[in-house]
N, C-alpha and C positions, 0 to 999 in steps of 0.2 A: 825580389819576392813581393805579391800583391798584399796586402791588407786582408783580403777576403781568405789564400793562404794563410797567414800570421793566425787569425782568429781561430782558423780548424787548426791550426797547430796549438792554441793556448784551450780549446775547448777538450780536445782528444788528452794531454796533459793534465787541466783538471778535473774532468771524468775519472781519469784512472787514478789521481792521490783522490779524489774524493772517495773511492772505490778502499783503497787500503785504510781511506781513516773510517772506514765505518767494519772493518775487521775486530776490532778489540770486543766492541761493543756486542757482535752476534757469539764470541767466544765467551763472555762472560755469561751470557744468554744459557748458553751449553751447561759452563760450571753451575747453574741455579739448576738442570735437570739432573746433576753430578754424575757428568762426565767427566774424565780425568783427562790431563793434560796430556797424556800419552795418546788419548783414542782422540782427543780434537785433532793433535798434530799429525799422528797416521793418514787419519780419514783427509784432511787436506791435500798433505801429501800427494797420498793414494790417485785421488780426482784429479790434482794438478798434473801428472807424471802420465795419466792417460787422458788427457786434454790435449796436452802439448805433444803427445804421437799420434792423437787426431790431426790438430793443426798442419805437422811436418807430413801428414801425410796428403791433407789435403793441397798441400800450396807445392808439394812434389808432383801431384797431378796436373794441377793447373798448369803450373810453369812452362814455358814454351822450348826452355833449354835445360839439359842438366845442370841438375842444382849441386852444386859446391859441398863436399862430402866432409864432415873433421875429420881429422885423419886420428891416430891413436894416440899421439901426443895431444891433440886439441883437447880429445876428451877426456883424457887425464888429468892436463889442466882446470879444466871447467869443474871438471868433477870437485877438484880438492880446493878451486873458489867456492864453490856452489854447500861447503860442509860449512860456512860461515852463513850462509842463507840459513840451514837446516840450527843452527845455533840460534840465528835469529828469533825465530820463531820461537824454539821450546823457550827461551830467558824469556821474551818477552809475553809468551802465554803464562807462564812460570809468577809474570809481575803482575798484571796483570788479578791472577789469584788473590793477590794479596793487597792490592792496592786499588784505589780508583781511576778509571777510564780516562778518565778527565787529567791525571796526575801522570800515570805510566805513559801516552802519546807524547808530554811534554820530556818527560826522559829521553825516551828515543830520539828527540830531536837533536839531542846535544852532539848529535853526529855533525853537527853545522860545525861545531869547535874539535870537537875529532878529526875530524876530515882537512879541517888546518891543520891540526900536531901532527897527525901522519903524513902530509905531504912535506912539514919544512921536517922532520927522520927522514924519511925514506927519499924525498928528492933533493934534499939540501935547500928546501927555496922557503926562504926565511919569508912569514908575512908580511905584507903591506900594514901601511898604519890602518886603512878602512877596513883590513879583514880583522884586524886586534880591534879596531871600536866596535865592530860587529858581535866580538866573541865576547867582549864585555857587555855590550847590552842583550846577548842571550843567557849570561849566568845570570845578569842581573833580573831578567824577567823569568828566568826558572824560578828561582826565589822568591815573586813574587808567585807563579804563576802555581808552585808546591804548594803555597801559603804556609812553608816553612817557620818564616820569621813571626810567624802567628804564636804568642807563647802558651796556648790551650790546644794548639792544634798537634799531632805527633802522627810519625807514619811507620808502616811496619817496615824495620830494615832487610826485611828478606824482601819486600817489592824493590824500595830503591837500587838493592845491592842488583837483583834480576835486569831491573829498568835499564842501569847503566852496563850491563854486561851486555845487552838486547843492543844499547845505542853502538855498543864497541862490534859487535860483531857484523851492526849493517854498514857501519862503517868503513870496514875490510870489504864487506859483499860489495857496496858502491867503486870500493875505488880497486878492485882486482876484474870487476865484471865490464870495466872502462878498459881494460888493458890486454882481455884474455881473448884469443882466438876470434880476435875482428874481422875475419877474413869470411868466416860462413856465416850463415843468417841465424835472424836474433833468434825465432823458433828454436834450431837446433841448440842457438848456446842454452836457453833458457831450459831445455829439455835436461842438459846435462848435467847443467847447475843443479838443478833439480831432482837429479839420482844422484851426486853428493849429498845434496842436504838431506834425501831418503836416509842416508846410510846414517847419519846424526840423530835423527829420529827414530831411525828401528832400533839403535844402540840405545837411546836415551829410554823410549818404552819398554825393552827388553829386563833393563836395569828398575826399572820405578814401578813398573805394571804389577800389583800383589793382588789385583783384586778379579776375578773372569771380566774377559774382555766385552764390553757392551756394542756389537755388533749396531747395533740401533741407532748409532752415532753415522753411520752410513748413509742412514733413509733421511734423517734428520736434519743433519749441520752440515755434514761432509759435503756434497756439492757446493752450499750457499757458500763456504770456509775456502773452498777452493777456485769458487769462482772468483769471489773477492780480493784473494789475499793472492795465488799464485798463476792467475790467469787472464783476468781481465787487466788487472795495472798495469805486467809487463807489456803487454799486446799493446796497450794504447797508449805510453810512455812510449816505448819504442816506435811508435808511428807519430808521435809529437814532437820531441824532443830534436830531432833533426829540420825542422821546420821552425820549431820557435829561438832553437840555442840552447847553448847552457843556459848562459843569463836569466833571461827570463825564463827558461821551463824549470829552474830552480825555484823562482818565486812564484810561478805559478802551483810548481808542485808543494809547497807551501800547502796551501787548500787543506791538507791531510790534518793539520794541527785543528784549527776550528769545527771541521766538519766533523770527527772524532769527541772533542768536548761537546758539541752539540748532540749529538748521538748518544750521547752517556747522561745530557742531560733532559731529555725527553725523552727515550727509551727505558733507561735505567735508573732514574729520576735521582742523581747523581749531584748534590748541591754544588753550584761552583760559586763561589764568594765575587764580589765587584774585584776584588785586590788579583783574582787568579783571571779573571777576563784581561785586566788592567798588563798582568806577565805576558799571557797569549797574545797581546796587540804588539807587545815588546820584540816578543820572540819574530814574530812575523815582519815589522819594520828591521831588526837587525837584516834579517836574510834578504829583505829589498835592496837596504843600504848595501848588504856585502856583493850585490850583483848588478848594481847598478855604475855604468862607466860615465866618470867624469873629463873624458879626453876629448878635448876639442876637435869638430869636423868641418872642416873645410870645406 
């Protein structure tokens, strides 16, 4: 593979985590017009769900062959992957409410240390020592990067508790949506996943909604909310990540953490302290160290 490939596979990669780490930031945007967390998530939803049967219908045109159909089992599966996507979202719109932009991205991240405990459960494959030095220097730069150990500083426990239910459930999304229904194109999974996570969200707003629904969240947010969060990352992850690897498209997708605290901090003018930049450098060298191979090549 050329160099000149490699690079459109690292640029396509981090376009689209740049693309999700500036997600938080337009939802917060939202809650300052008081919109509720029910009518962000719909309205995304909504635009993502009729995106992506644009997409499948235009690349069923183009195609030269018939395209590869899920069958009723695939979408079943997908579907009841894709109710951890639909979870994602409300927890970490949910954290977000309550905490800052800059603090809840770094949550979510801990899915770098989830995504190890769940694979040595569920496949027995105990870690290496470089994936435990990794997970150690990303609690350790969470800590800094909360500015927890700060003794003046306090955070609302309904974000963290959100934040880490956000990190646990993309954590499942990540490593069920590596496993389901590989056989049809990403489009169609991504469409399916995505009438799962509907059903999470219409159940969640159905349940919270007390107030008349502000339609106006439509003209508004809902496209930008959808473009960013459930339409342009997959598209351009899924056309990167086979080009660059895991490896690297892990560290490249990385990107989402900074780009995110920077967004909260010129946008939403969002104090970040030296000591929480100092975590974010932490957090980011972990996820290098943990994907970077030290095996000799001949």
């Amino acid at each position: 593979m050329t160099g000149k490939s490699i690079l459109k596979g690292v640029f396509l990669v981090g376009l689209g985590a740049s693309s999700y780490g500036m997600l938080a930031t337009f939802v917060k945007l939202a809650y300052r017009e008081h919109y509720t967390t029910a009518e962000v998530t719909l309205s995304q939803f909504a635009y993502g769900i009729l995106g992506m049967v644009l997409i499948n219908a235009f690349q069923k045109y183009k195609s030269q062959k018939p395209v590869e159909k899920a069958s009723p089992k695939n979408i079943f599966h997908l579907m009841l992957a894709g109710t951890s996507l639909g979870m994602t979202s409300v927890f970490y719109y949910l954290c977000v409410k309550y905490i800052n932009v800059s603090i809840a991205i770094v949550l979510l991240m801990q899915t770098v240390w989830m995504g190890v405990l769940l694979e040595w459960i569920l496949e027995k494959r105990k870690p290496s020592l470089q994936k435990t030095l990794s997970v150690g220097l990303v609690l350790w730069g969470t800590l800094w990067a909360t500015n927890i150990l700060h003794s003046e500083f306090t955070l609302d426990w309904r974000g963290m508790l959100f934040g880490m239910l956000a990190a646990a459930s993309f954590t499942t999304t990540m490593f069920t949506a590596n496993r389901v229904a590989l056989g049809i194109s990403s489009a169609q999974r991504s469409l399916y996943m995505l009438l799962g996570g509907a059903v999470i969200v219409i159940g969640f707003a159905l349940a919270t909604q007390n107030t008349p629904f502000q339609w106006g969240i439509f003209l508004k947010w809902g496209i930008v909310l959808a473009l960013f969060g459930t339409i342009i990352p997959p598209l351009l992850m899924n056309a990167g990540f086979p080009i660059t690897g895991i490896g690297l498209g892990s560290i490249v997708s990385a990107l989402e953490l900074p780009v995110s605290v920077l967004m909260a901090f010129f946008i939403l003018d969002e104090s970040v302290v030296q000591q929480q930049w100092l975590g974010i450098v932490l957090i980011l060298l972990a996820i290098i160290f943990m994907n970077i191979s030290f095996k000799k090549t001949s």
